[in-house]
C-alpha positions as CSV (number, residue, x, y, z in Angstrom):
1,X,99.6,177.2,33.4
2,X,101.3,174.2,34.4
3,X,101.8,171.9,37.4
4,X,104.8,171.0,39.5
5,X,104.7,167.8,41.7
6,X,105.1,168.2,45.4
7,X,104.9,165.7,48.2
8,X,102.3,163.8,49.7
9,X,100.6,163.7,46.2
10,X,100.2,167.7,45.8
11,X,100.6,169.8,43.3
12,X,101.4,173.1,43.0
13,X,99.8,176.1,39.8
14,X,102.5,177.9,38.2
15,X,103.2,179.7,34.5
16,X,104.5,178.2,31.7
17,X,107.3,180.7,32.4
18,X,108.6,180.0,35.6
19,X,108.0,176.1,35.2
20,X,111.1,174.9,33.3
21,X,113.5,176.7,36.3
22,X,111.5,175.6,39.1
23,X,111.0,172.6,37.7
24,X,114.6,171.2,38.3
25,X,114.1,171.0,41.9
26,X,112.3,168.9,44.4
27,X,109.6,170.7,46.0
28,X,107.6,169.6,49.1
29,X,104.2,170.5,50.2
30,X,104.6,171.9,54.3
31,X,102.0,173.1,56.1
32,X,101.7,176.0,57.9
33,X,99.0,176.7,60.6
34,X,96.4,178.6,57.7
35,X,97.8,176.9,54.3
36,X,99.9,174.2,52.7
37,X,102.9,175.8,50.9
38,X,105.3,174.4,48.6
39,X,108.9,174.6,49.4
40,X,112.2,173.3,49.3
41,X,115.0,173.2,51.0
42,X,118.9,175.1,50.5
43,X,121.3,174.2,52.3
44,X,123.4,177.8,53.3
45,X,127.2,178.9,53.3
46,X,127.0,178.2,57.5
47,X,126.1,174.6,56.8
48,X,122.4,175.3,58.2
49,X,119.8,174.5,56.1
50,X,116.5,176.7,55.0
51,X,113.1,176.2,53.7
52,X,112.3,178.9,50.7
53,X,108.7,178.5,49.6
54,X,108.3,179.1,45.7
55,X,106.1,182.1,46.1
56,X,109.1,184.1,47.5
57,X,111.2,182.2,44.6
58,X,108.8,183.2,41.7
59,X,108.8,186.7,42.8
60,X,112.3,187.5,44.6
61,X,110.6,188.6,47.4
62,X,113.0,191.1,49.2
63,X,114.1,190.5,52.4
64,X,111.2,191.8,54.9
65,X,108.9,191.5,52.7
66,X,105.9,188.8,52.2
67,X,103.5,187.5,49.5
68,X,99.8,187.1,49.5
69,X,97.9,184.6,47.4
70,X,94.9,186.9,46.2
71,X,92.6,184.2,46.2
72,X,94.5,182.3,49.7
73,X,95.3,178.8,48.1
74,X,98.9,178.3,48.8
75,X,99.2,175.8,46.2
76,X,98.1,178.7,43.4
77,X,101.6,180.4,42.4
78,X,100.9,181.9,39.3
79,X,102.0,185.2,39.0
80,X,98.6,186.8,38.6
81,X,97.8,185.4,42.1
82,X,100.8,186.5,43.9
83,X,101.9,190.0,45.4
84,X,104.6,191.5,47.4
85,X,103.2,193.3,50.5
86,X,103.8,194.2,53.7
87,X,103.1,191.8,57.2
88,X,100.0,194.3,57.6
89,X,98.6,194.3,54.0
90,X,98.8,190.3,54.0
91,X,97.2,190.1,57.3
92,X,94.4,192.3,55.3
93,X,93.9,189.4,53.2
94,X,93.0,186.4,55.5
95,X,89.8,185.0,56.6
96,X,88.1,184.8,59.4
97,X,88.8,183.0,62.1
98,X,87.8,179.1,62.7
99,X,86.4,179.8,65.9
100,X,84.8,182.7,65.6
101,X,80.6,183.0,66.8
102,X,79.9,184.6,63.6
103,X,80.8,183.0,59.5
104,X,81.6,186.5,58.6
105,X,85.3,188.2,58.9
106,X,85.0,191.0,61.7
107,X,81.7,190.0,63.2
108,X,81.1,188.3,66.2
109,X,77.9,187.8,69.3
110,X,77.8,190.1,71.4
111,X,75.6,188.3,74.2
112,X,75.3,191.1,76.9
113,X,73.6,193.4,73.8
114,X,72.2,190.2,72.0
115,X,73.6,191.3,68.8
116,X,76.2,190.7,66.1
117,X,78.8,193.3,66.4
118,X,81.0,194.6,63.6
119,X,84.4,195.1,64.5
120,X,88.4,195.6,62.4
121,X,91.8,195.6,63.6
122,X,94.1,198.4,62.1
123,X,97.1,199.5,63.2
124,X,97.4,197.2,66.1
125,X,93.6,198.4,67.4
126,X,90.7,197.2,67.5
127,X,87.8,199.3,65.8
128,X,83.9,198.9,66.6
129,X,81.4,199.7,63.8
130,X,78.2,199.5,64.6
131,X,75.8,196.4,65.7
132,X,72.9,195.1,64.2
133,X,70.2,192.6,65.0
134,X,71.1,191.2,61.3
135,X,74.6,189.2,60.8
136,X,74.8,189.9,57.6
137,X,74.0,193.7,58.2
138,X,77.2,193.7,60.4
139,X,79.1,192.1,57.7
140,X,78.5,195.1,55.6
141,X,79.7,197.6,58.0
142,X,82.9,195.9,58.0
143,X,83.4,195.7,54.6
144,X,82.6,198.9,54.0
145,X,85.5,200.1,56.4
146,X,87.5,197.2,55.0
147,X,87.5,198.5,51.3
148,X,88.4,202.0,53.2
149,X,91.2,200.6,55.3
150,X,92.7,198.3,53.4
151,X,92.1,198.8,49.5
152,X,93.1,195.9,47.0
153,X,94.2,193.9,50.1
154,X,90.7,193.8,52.0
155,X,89.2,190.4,52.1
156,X,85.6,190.9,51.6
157,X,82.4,189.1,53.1
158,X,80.2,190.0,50.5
């Protein structure tokens, strides 16, 4: 494993095997509204200029197609951290939301029932579980249906 230097006194994880190519450019660290990302920039055959992000390098992501970082630190490219998915199976893998009422992924108050509520979105739906007077009883039901759902790409409470 070695390190690449980014901007604003970052650094990003990659292997020894992809560090002597990537290496040879200037890479900057961006931030995006979850992550910091490092990228650089090409400048294409129209004369506009694009940002690539070395995941996508590392991997040659085809077009339409993302990468997750298993363990969600965008400054971790090493190939064991990084897969090509889907938009859906990458949504899988994020955390929960800042301003959610509960610290768990997919549960939340409900304050007409005065419990915590387990809940997942698949498929563009929302799905309720179950609630429970416990929060951390909720968390289980949604990763139990998580792990059914989602498979290698479910991001787990517990």
């Amino acid at each position: 494993m070695k390190e690449i230097r980014l901007t604003q006194n970052k650094v990003a994880l990659v292997d020894d095997e992809d560090f002597e190519y990537l290496n040879q450019f200037k890479w900057y660290a961006h931030k995006y509204p979850n992550t910091y990302y490092a990228v650089r920039h090409i400048r294409l055959a129209n004369g506009k200029q694009a940002t690539i992000p070395m995941h996508r390098v590392i991997l040659n992501v085809p077009k339409g197609m993302e990468t997750d970082h298993k363990n969600q630190n965008g400054w971790d490219n090493r190939r064991m951290n990084l897969r090509i998915c889907t938009r859906q199976e990458n949504m899988m893998n994020r955390n929960s939301y800042k301003n959610s009422s509960s610290r768990f992924k997919g549960v939340v108050w409900h304050k007409r029932n005065k419990k915590w509520q387990a809940q997942i979105r698949y498929n563009g739906r929302t799905i309720y579980l179950g609630r429970s007077f416990s929060e951390r009883e909720a968390s289980f039901m949604y990763d139990k249906k998580a792990i059914e759902l989602f498979g290698k790409f479910a991001k787990l409470n517990n």
